[in-house]
C-alpha positions as CSV (number, residue, x, y, z in Angstrom):
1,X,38.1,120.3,128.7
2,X,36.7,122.3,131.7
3,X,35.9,118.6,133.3
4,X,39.2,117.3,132.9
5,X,40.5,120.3,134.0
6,X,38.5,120.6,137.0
7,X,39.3,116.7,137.5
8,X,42.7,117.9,137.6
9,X,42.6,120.3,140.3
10,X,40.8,118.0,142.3
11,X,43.8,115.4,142.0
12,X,46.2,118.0,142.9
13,X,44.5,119.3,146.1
14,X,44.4,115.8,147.2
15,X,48.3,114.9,146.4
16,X,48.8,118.5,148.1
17,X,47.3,117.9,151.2
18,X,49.1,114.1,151.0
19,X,52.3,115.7,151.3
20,X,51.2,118.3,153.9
21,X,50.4,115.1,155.9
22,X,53.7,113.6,155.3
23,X,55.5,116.2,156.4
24,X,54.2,116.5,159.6
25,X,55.4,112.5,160.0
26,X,58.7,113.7,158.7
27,X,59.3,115.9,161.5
28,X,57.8,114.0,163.7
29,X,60.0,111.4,163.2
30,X,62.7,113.8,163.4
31,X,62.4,113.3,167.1
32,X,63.2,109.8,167.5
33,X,66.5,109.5,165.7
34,X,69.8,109.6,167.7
35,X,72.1,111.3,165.0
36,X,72.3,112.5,161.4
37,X,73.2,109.4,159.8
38,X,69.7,108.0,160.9
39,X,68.2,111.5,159.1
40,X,70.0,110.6,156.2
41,X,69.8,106.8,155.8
42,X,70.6,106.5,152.1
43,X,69.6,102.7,152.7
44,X,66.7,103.8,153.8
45,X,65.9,106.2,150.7
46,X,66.7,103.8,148.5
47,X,64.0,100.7,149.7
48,X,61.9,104.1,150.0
49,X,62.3,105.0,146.3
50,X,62.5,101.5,145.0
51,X,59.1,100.7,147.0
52,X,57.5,103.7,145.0
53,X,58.7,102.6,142.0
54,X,57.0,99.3,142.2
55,X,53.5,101.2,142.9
56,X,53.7,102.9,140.1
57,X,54.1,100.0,137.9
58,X,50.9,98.5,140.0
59,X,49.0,101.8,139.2
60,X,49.9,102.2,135.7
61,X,52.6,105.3,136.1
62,X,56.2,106.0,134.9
63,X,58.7,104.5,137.4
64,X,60.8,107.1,136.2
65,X,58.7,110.0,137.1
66,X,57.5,108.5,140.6
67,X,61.6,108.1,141.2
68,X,62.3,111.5,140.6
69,X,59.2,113.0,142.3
70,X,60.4,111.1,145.2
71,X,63.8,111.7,145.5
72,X,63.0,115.9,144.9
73,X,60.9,114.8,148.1
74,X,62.8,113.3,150.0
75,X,66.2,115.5,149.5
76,X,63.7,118.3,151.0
77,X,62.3,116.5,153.8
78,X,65.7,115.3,154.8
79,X,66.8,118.8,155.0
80,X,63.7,119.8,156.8
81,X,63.9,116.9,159.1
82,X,67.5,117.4,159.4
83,X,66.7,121.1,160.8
84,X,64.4,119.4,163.4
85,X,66.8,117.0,164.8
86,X,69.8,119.9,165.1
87,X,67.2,122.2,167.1
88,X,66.3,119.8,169.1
């Protein structure tokens, strides 16, 4: 169990540092869109999510779990990146 365990861990710092790394992409692109609707481009969410969805079927996960982990993410990255593009 301590293996597994330790195994664990190890996965999460990794998925951890991941999204770290994402976010700095999120507000980086934060900078080159024109107005809010391109922060919130629900079409763009959506190919996001459904792209996500179809790796996890590659890799042997729920579809249902990547899509919720995903949206969680992206609703808080768009507010984060929406707070970059109004300070700007």
């Amino acid at each position: 169990m301590t293996e597994i365990r330790t195994a664990i861990d190890i996965i999460d710092n990794q998925i951890v540092k991941l999204i770290a790394s994402r976010s700095k992409y999120v507000k980086e692109a934060a900078k080159f869109k024109k107005d809010e609707k391109a922060v919130t481009d629900s079409n763009r969410v959506q190919k996001v999510i459904n792209s996500k969805k179809e790796l996890a079927e590659k890799y042997g996960a729920s579809p249902e779990l990547i899509e919720k982990i995903y949206k969680m993410m992206i609703d808080f990255f768009v507010n984060e990146e929406m707070k970059e593009w109004k300070s700007k």
